[in-house]
ROLUMKE-979087 format. One record per residue (C-alpha): x, y, z. Coordinates in steps of 0.5 Angstrom, whole numbers, plus 500, padded with zeros to 3 digits. Example, Ala and Ser with C-alpha at 12.3 -4.5 7.8 and 13.67 -1.06 7.14 Angstrom:
2
525491516 527498514 
This chain:
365
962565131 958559130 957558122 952553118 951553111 944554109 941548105 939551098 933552097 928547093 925549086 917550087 913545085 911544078 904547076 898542074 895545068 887545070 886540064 890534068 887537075 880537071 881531067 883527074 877530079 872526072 875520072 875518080 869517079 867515073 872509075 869508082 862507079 863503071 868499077 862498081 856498076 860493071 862488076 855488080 852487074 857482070 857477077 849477079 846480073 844472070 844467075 845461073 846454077 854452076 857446080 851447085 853441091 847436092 846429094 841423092 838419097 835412096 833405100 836403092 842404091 841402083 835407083 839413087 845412081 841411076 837418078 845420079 847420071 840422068 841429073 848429071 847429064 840433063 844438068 851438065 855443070 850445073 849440078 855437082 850431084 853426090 849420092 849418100 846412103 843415109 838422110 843422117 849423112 845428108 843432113 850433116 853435109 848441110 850442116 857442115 854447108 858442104 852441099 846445098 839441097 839433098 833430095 830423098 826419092 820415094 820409097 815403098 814407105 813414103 810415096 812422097 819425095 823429100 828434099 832437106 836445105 839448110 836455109 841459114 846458108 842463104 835464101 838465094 840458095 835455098 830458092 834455086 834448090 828449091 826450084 830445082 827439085 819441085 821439077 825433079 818432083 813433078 817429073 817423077 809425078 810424086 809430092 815434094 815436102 821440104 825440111 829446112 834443118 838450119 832455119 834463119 832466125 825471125 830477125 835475120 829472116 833473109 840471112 844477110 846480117 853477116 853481109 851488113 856486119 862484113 860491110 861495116 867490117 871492110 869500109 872500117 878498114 880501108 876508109 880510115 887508112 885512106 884519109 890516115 895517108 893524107 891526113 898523117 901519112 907518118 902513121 903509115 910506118 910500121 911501127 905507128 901503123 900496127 898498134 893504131 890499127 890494133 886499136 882502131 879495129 877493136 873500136 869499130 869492131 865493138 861499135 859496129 857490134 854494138 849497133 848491129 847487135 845489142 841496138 838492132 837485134 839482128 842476131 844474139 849471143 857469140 859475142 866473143 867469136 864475132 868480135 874476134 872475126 870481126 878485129 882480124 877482117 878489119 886489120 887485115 883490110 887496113 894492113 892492106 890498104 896501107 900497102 896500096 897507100 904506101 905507092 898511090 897515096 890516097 888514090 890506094 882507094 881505087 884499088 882497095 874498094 875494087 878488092 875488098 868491096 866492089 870484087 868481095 861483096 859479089 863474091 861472099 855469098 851474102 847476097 847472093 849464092 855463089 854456086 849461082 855465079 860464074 867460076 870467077 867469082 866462086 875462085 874469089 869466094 875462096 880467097 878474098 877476106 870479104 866472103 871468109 868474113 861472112 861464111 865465118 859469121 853465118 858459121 858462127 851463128 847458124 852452124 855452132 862454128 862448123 866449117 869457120 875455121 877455114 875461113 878464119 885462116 884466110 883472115 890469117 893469111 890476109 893479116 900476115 901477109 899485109 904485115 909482111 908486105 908492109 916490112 917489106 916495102 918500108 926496108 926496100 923504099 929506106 935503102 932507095 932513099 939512103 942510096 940517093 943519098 935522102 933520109 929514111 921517112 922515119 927518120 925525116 923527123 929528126 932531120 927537120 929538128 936538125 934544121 930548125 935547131 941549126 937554123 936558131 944557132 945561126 941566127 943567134 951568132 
């Protein structure tokens, strides 16, 4: 007769009180909205010019850094202002998007003054330059033509389609790894974890394509790039969200929203210039995946790939690192459950298979 001792059975599981159970159905959503609310408001609520890049052009040199130091102190930190010597030279920092607006004073030739923009990196920015040199202009009691030399195409005249696809993008990747760590937290290792992730960010990368693209016609063409900028913003997310899942579970969407959307959506410039916005969010326009992802799209589309490589770093970093942190707690949250003596979570499976076949042996005897 074949014996096993019967594990003891776990004590039941501690009641919450309707207080607390009350108490946290209240302030999940009252987090989500003052989270979303205050940070919206706080990043667009005032916008004001903040180290806006421009560039001054002028057949004198003395006349264009004379203008130069008026600008500078009449703007203080408001304009980042620069002096080229050449239009061809400010017309391609706008088309590498490193400055907003370039402003050619008149000359003996051209009585007007003219000021180049580049509308495809924004509408916001567009508008604040604008309004910026119609009163340098009127100042200097001269008339302002305006050359726009990355125009936005008629169906994305307001230039948000990369904000549209980028928001698809972020809720693609947190929102399924969000209900993955309630409805099949085993998923959540590694080793499930990538490969699912891996499929599920090609398939709402093309479905998301598909619909903002080839249905709508929002944009045509570089099919290819925006497929692969998109996969990488999804996977690096739900890498991410995976980790804040690991330790909170399904409210790791507290902070995953906060990040990726409630702080990235202000800060990539989709909506609104950040050269309008305070330091904080131009800081985060350089770091977070939200804004890499638009900047790469609208570099994709509107400036043949100029400047996206940078970006597409950042999507990189955000990928790698979330994969590493991911090993990283998994190998760190096994040793602790081999020290107290439980087993590994990849591991649980095999021992509940274990019980149950330990269980059938007994019962037979």
């Amino acid at each position: 007769m074949i014996t096993t001792d019967t594990p003891a059975a776990a004590p039941p599981a501690k009641q919450i009180s309707n207080k607390t159970k009350y108490t946290i159905l209240a302030l999940f959503p009252f987090l989500m909205t003052a989270l979303m609310v205050g940070i919206f408001t706080s990043a667009m609520h005032g916008p004001t010019p903040n180290n806006l890049p421009v560039a001054l052009v002028s057949s004198s040199a003395q006349q264009a850094q004379g203008m130069a130091q008026n600008l500078g102190k009449e703007a203080g930190d408001a304009l980042d202002v620069r002096v080229v010597d050449t239009v061809g030279e400010a017309r391609q920092l706008l088309l590498d998007q490193e400055i907003g607006g370039a402003y050619v004073m008149p000359s003996a030739q051209n009585q007007d003054a003219t000021l180049y923009v580049a509308g495809a990196q924004g509408t916001s920015l567009k508008q604040v330059v604008t309004q910026i040199f119609t009163t340098v202009a009127e100042q200097q009691k001269v008339e302002l033509q305006t050359t726009d030399v990355a125009p936005l195409p008629t169906q994305d005249s307001m230039g948000t389609t990369s904000l549209y696809l980028t928001i698809g993008w972020i809720m693609a990747g947190f929102v399924f790894v969000v209900i993955m760590s309630v409805a099949a937290p085993e998923l959540l290792q590694v080793r499930r974890l990538v490969p699912v992730l891996v499929g599920w960010a090609a398939l709402m990368t093309l479905s998301i394509w598909l619909v903002v693209g080839p249905v709508i016609g929002a944009f045509d063409g570089h099919a290819a790039q925006v497929l692969g900028v998109g996969w990488l913003t999804v996977f690096g997310i739900g890498l991410g969200t995976a980790l804040f899942a690991r330790f909170l579970g399904p409210l790791a969407v507290i902070p995953a929203v906060t990040i990726f959307m409630f702080l990235g959506v202000p800060a990539s410039g989709g909506a609104l210039t950040p050269y309008i916005e305070s330091g904080f969010f131009q800081f985060l326009h350089d770091v977070l995946p939200a804004p890499a992802a638009v900047e790469s799209v609208r570099s994709i589309l509107y400036f043949g790939g100029d400047g996206v490589g940078g970006h597409v770093v950042t999507l990189l970093v955000w990928a790698v690192a979330g994969l590493v942190l991911n090993i990283a707690a998994q190998l760190l949250s096994g040793r602790g459950k081999k020290r107290g003596g439980g087993v590994p979570e990849e591991d649980t499976s095999l021992a509940r298979d274990d019980k149950a076949m330990a269980g059938v042996v007994a019962t037979g005897s």
